[in-house]
C-alpha positions as CSV (number, residue, x, y, z in Angstrom):
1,X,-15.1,1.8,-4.7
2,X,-13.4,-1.1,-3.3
3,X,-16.4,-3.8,-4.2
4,X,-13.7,-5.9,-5.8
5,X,-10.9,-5.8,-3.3
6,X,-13.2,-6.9,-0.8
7,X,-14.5,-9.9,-2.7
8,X,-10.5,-10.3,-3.2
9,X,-10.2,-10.4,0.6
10,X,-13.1,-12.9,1.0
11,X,-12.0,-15.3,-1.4
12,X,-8.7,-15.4,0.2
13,X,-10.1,-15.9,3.1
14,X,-12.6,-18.5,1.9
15,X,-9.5,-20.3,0.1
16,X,-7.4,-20.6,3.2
17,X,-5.1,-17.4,3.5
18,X,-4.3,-16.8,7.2
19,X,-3.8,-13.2,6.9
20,X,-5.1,-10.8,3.8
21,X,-3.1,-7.5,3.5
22,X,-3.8,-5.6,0.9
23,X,-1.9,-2.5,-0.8
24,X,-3.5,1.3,-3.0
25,X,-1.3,3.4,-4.3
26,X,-3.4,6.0,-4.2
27,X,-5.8,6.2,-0.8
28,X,-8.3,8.8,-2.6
29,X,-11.1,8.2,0.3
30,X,-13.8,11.0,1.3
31,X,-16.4,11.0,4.1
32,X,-18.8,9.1,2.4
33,X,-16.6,6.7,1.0
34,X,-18.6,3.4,1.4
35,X,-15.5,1.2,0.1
36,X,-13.6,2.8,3.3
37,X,-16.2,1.5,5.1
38,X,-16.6,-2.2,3.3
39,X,-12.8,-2.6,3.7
40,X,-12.8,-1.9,7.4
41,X,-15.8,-4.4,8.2
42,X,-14.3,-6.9,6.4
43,X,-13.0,-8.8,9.3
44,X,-10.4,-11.4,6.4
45,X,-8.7,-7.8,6.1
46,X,-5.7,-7.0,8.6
47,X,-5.2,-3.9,6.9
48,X,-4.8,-1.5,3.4
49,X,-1.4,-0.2,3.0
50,X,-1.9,3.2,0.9
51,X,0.7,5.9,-0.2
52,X,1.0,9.6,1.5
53,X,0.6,10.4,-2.4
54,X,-2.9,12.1,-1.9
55,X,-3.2,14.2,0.3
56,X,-6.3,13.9,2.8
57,X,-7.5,15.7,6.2
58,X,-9.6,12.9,6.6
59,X,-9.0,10.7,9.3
60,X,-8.6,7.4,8.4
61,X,-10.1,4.2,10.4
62,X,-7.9,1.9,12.0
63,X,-7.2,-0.4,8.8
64,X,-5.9,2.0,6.5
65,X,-2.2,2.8,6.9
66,X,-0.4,5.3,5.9
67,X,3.2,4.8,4.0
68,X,5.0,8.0,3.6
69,X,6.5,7.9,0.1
70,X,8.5,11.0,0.3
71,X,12.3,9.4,0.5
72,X,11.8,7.4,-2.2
73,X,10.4,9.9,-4.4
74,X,13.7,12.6,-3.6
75,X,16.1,9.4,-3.9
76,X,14.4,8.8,-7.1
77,X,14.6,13.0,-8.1
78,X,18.4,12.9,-7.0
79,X,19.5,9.4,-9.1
80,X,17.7,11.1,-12.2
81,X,19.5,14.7,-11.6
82,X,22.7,12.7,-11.2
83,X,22.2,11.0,-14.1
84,X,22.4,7.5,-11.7
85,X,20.2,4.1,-12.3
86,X,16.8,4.6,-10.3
87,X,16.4,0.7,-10.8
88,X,19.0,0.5,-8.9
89,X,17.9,1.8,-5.8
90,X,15.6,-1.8,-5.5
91,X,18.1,-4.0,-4.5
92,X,16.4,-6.8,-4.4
93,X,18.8,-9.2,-2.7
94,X,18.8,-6.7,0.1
95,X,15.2,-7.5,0.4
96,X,15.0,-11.0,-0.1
97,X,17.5,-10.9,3.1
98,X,20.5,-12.3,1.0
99,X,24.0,-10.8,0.8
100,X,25.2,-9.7,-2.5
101,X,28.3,-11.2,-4.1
């Protein structure tokens, strides 16, 4: 319903925290979602990341973001066909910005 990640937000804000980003897996929102609409007035939000993962023909307001999920799920289908590591597609260094030795 998103009660609780808006409290989250607030006591982050509350606390100190700059800027509050916040991340669902899984944006299952429909017109009358009221947590949609808590999230979006909560000005210590700069905005929800959410997965393509459900799809949805509703628009979405302008702090819910949209991450399209679809490469990593086939790079993830292909590495298990193969028989290849799908840990190994995090490379962590990579994303920490350090070269791997």
């Amino acid at each position: 319903t998103g009660g609780t990640m808006d409290r989250c937000i607030s006591q982050l804000k509350s606390s100190g925290a700059s800027k509050v980003y916040s991340w669902a897996t899984h944006g299952v929102f429909c017109r009358d979602n009221d947590g949609v609409k808590l999230l979006q007035k909560n000005d210590g939000l700069e905005y929800c990341l959410i997965s393509n993962s459900v799809q949805s023909s509703e628009p979405l307001p302008s702090k819910m973001r949209k991450l399209n999920v679809a490469p990593l799920l086939a790079e993830a289908i292909a590495r298990s066909v193969f028989n290849q590591s799908i840990i190994g597609m995090l490379n962590l260094n990579a994303m920490a910005g350090k070269d791997e030795k």
